[in-house]
DSSP file (Angstrom, degrees, kcal/mol; ACC not computed):
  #  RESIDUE AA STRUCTURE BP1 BP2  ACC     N-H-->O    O-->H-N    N-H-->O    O-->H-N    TCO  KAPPA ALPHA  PHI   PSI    X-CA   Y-CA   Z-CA
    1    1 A X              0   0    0      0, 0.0     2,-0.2     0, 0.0    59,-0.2   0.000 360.0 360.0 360.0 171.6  -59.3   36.8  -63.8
    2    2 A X  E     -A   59   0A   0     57,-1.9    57,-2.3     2,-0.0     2,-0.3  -0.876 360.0 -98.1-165.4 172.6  -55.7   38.3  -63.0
    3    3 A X  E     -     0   0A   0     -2,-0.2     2,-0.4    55,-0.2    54,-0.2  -0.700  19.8-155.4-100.0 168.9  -52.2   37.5  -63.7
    4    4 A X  E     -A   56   0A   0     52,-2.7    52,-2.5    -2,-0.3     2,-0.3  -0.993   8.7-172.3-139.9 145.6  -49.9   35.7  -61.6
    5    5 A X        -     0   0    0     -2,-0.4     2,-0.3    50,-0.2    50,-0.2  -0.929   8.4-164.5-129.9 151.5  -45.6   36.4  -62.0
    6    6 A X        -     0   0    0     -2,-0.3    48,-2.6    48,-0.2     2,-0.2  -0.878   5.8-170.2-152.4  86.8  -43.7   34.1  -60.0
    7    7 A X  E     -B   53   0A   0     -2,-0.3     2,-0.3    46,-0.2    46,-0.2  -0.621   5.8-177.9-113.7 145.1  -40.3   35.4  -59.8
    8    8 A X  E     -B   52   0A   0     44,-0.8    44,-0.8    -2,-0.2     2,-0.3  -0.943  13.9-155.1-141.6 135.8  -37.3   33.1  -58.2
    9    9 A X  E     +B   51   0A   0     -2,-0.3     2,-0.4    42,-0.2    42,-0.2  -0.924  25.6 172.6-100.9 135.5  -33.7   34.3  -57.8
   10   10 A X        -     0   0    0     40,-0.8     3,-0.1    -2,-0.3    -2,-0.0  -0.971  37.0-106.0-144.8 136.0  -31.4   31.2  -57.7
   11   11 A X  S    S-     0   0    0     -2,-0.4    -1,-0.1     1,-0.1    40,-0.1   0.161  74.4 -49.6 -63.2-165.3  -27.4   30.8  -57.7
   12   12 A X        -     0   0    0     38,-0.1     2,-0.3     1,-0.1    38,-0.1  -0.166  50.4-154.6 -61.2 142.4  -26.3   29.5  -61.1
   13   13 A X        -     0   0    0     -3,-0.1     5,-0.1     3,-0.0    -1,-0.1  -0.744  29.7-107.6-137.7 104.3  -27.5   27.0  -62.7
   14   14 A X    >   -     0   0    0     -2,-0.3     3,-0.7     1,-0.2     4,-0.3   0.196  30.5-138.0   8.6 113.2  -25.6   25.1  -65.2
   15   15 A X  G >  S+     0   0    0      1,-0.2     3,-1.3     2,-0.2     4,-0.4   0.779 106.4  62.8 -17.6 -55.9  -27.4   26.3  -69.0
   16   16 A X  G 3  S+     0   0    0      1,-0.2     3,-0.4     2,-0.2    -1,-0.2   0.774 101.7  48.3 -68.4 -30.7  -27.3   22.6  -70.1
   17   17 A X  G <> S+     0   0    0     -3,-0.7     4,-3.0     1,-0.2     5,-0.4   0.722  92.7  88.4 -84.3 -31.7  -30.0   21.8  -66.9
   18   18 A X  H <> S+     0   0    0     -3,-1.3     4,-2.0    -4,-0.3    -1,-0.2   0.856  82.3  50.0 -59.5 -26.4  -32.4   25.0  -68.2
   19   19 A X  H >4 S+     0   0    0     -4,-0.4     3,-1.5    -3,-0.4     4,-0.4   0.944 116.8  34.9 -48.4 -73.3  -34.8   23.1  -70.9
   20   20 A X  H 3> S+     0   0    0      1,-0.3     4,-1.2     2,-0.2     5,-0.3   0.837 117.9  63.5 -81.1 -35.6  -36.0   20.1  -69.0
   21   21 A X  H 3X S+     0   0    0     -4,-3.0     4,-1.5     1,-0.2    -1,-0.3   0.939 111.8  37.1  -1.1 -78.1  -35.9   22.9  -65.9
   22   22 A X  H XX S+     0   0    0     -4,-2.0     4,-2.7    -3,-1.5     3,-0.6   0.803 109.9  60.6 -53.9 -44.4  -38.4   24.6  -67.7
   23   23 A X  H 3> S+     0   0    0     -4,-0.4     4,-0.6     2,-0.2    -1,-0.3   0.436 113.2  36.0 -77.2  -6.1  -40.2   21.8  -69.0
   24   24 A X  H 3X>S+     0   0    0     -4,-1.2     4,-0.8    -5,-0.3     5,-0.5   0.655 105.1  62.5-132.8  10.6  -41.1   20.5  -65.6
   25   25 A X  H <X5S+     0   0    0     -4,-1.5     4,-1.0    -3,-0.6     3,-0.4   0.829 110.3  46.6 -94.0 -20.9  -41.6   23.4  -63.8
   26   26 A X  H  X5S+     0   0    0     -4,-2.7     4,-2.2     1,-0.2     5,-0.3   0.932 111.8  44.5 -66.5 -25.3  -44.5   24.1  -66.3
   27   27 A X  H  <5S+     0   0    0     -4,-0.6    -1,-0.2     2,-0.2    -2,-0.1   0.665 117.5  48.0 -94.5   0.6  -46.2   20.6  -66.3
   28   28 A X  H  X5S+     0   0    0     -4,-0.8     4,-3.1    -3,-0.4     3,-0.3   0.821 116.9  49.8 -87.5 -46.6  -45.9   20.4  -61.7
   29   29 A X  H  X<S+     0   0    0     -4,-1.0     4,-1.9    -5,-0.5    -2,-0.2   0.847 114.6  37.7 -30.9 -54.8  -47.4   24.3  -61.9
   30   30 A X  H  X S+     0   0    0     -4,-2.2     4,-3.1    -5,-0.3    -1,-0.2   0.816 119.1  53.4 -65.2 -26.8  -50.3   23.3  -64.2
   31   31 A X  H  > S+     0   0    0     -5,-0.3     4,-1.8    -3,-0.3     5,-0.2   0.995 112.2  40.9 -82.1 -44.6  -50.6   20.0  -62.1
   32   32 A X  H >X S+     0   0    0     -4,-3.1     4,-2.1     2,-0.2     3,-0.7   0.940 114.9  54.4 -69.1 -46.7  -50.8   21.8  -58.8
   33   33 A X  H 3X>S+     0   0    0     -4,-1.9     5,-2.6     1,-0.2     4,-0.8   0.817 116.5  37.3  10.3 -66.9  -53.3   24.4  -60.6
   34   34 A X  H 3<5S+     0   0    0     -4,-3.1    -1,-0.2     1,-0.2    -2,-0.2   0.674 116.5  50.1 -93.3  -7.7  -55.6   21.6  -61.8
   35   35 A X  H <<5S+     0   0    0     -4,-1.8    -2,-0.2    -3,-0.7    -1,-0.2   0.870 116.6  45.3 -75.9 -45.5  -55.3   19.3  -58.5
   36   36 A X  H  <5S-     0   0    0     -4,-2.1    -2,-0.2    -5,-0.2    -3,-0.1   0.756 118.2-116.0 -69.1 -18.3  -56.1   22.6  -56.4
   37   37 A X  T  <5 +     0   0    0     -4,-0.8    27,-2.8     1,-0.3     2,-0.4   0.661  56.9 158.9  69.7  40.4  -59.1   23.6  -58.9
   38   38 A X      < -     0   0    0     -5,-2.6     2,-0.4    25,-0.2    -1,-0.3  -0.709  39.1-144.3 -64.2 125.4  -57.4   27.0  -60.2
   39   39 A X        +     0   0    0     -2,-0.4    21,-2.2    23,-0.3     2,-0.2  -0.754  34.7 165.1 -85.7 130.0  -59.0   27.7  -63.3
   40   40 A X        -     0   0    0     -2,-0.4    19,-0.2    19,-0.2    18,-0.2  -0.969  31.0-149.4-152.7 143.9  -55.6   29.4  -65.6
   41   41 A X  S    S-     0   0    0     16,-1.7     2,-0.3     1,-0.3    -1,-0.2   0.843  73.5  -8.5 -94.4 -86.2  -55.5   29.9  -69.7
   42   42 A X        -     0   0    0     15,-0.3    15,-2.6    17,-0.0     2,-0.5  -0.832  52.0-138.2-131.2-179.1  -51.9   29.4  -69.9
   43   43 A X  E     +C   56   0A   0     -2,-0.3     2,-0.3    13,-0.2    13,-0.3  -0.825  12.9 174.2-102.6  86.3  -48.4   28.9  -68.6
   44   44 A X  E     -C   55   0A   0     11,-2.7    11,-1.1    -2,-0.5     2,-0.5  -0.861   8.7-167.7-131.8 136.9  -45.3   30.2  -69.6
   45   45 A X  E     -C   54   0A   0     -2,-0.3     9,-0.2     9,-0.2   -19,-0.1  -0.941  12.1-173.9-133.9  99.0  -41.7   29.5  -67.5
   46   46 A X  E     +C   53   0A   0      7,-2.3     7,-1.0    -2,-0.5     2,-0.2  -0.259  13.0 171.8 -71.7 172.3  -38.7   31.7  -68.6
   47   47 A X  E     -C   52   0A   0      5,-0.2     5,-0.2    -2,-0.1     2,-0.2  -0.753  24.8-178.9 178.6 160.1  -35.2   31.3  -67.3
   48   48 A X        -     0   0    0      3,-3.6     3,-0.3    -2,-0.2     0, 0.0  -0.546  58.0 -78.9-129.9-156.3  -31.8   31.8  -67.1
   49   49 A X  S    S+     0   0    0     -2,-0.2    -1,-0.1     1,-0.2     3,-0.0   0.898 129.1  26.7 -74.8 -35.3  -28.6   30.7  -65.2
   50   50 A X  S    S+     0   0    0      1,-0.1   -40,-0.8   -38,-0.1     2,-0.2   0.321 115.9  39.9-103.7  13.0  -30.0   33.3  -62.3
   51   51 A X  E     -B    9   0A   0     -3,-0.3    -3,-3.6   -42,-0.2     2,-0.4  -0.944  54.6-153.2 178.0 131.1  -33.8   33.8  -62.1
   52   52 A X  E     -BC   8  47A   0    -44,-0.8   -44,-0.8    -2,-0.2     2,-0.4  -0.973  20.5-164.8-133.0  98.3  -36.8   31.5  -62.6
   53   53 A X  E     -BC   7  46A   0     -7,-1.0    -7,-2.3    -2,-0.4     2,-0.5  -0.958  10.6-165.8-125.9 129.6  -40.2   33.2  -63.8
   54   54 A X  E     + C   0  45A   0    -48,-2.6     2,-0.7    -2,-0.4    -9,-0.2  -0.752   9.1 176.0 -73.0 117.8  -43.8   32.0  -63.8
   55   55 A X  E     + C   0  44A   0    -11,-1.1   -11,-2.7    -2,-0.5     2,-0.5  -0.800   3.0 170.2-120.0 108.7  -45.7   33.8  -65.7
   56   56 A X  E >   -AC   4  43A   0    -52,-2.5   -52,-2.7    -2,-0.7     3,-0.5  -0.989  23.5-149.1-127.1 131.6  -50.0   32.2  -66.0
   57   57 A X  E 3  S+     0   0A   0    -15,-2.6   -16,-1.7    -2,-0.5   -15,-0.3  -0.664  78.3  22.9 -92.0 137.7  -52.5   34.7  -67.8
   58   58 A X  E 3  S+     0   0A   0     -2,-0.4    -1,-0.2   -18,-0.2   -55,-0.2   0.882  71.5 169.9  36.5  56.8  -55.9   34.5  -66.5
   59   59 A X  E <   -A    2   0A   0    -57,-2.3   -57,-1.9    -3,-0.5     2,-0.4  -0.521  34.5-125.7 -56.2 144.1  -55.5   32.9  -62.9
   60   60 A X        -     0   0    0    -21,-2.2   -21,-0.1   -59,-0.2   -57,-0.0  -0.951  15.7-126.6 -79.3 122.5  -59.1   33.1  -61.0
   61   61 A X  S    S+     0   0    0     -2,-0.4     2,-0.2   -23,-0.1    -1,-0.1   0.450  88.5  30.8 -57.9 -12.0  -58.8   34.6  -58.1
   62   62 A X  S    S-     0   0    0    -25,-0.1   -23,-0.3   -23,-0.0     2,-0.3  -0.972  83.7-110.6-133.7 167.6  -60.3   32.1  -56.1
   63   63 A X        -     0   0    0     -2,-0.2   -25,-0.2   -25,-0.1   -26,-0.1  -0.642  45.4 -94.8 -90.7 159.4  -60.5   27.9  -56.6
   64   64 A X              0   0    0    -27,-2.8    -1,-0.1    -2,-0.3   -26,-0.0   0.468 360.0 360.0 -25.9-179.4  -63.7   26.2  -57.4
   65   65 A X              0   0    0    -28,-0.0    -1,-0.1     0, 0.0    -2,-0.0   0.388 360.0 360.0-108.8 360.0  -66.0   24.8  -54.9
């Protein structure tokens, strides 16, 4: 198992936009994760106006078979 950080630089982005932002770049991550058969313990998706981070603790380094 490993980490994965997932770092995005992006021009500004309205404050009012950053919850539901956040809230759906965690539930397409986990969805592409569990469609692809990534085994991850969890997910967690900072942000600000400028910069977009993924942060998942105990990726597997490879998907299922």
């Amino acid at each position: 198992m490993a980490e994965l950080v997932v770092e995005i630089g992006v021009e500004e982005l309205p404050t009012r936009f950053i919850p539901s932002l956040i809230d759906d770049i965690n539930k397409e991550f986990k969805k592409e994760l569990d469609q692809n058969k990534v085994n991850h313990n969890s997910i967690d998706v900072y942000a600000t106006p400028r910069r977009l981070v993924i942060y998942v603790k105990k990726i597997s380094l490879q998907a299922e078979d």
